[in-house]
N, C-alpha and C positions, 0 to 999 in steps of 0.2 A: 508277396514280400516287396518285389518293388513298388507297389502302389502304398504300401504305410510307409515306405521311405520318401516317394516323394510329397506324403502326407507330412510329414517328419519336416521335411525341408521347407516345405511353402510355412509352418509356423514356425521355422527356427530364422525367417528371413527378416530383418526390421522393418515393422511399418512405418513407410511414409510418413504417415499423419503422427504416431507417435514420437517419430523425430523431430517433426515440426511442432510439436507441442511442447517439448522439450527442449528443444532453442527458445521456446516462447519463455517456457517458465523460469531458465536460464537468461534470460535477458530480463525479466521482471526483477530478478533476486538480484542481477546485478543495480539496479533501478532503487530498489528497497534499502540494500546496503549504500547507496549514495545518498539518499535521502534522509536514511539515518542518521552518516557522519553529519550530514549540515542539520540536522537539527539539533544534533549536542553540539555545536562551532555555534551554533545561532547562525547561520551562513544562510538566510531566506532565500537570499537572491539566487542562490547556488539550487534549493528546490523550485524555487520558482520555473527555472526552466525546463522542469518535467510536466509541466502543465499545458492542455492546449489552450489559446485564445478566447476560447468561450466554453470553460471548465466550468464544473459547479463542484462549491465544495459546502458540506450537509454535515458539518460537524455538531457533537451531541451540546446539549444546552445552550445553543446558539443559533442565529438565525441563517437562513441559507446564504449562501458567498455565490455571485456569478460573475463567471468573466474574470481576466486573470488581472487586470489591475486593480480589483473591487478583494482579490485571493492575496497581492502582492500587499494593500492598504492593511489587510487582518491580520498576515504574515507580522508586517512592522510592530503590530501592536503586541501582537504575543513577543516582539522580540522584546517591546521596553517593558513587558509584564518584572515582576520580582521573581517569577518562577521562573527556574532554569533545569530544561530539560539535561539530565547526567546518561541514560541509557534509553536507547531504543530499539527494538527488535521486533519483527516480524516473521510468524508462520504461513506460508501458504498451505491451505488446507484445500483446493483446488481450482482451476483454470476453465474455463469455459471459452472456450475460439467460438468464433464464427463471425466471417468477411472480415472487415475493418477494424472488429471490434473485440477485445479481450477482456472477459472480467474475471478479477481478482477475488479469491474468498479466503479470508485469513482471519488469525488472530493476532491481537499485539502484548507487550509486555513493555511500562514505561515507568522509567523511575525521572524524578523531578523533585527541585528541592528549594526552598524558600530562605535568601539569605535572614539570617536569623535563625534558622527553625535549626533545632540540634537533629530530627530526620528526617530522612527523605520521603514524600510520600511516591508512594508506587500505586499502581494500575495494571488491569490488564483487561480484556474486552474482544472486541471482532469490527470488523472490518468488510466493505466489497468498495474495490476499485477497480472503473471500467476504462480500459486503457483505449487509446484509439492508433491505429496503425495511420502511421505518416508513409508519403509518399518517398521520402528515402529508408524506409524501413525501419525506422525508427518509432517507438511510441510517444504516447503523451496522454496525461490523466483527462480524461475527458469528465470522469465523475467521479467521486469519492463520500464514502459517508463510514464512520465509526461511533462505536458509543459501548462505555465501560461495562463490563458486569456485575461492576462495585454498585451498589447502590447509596449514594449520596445523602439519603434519607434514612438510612438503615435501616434494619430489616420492618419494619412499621412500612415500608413504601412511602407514596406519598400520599 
């Protein structure tokens, strides 16, 4: 009897590494939710500084982005686009640690809309963002890439 109780106890104790992944994930969602607000503000500058210095960003139908003033240069352009992002939201569907490095696995959901156009067009897709730990504990996107599950070309493909 006492040995399934202290069976009992050592699984009802919280794991370490669980907590610690769970601040992780807890600090990304906070990270996610700010990134979001500035991209419906149009607020670039404001996501810009969740990027590290030499980020790459691998967005779909476009060419790779490296480095965060080559990130900040694309940023601008989407801001003078005609489209204007209205909603953004992100799923984490799981975390992956280890040392330095965090990567993100999600899905998204984004509405955006064409002054002129009577609707909005929406999207939704996946996502991996590898986050890199800062030396004040802080993160910063090290790498990013997304791309729709809509297909562009309908369903013919391309």
């Amino acid at each position: 009897m006492l040995i399934a109780f202290a069976a009992l106890n050592v699984h009802a104790q919280a794991d370490p590494a669980s907590e610690s992944m769970e601040a992780v994930r807890t600090q990304i969602e906070k990270y996610n939710t700010k990134m979001a607000e500035a991209m419906v503000k149009g607020d670039y500058t404001s996501s810009l500084s969740m990027y590290a210095e030499d980020a790459y960003s691998l967005p779909s139908y476009s060419p790779m982005v490296h480095g965060k003033e080559s990130i900040r240069k694309s940023s601008e352009e989407m801001a003078a686009s005609p489209m204007k992002i209205k909603s953004f939201k992100t799923d984490i569907e799981e975390i992956i640690h280890g040392g330095d490095l965090v990567v993100e696995i999600g899905t998204y959901d984004i509405s955006m809309e064409t002054e002129g156009s009577p609707d909005p067009m929406n999207d939704h897709g996946k996502y991996v963002t590898v986050w890199e730990k800062q030396d004040d504990g802080s993160l910063k996107i090290k790498v990013e890439t997304w791309n729709s599950d809509t297909n562009p070309f309908g369903d013919e493909g391309m």
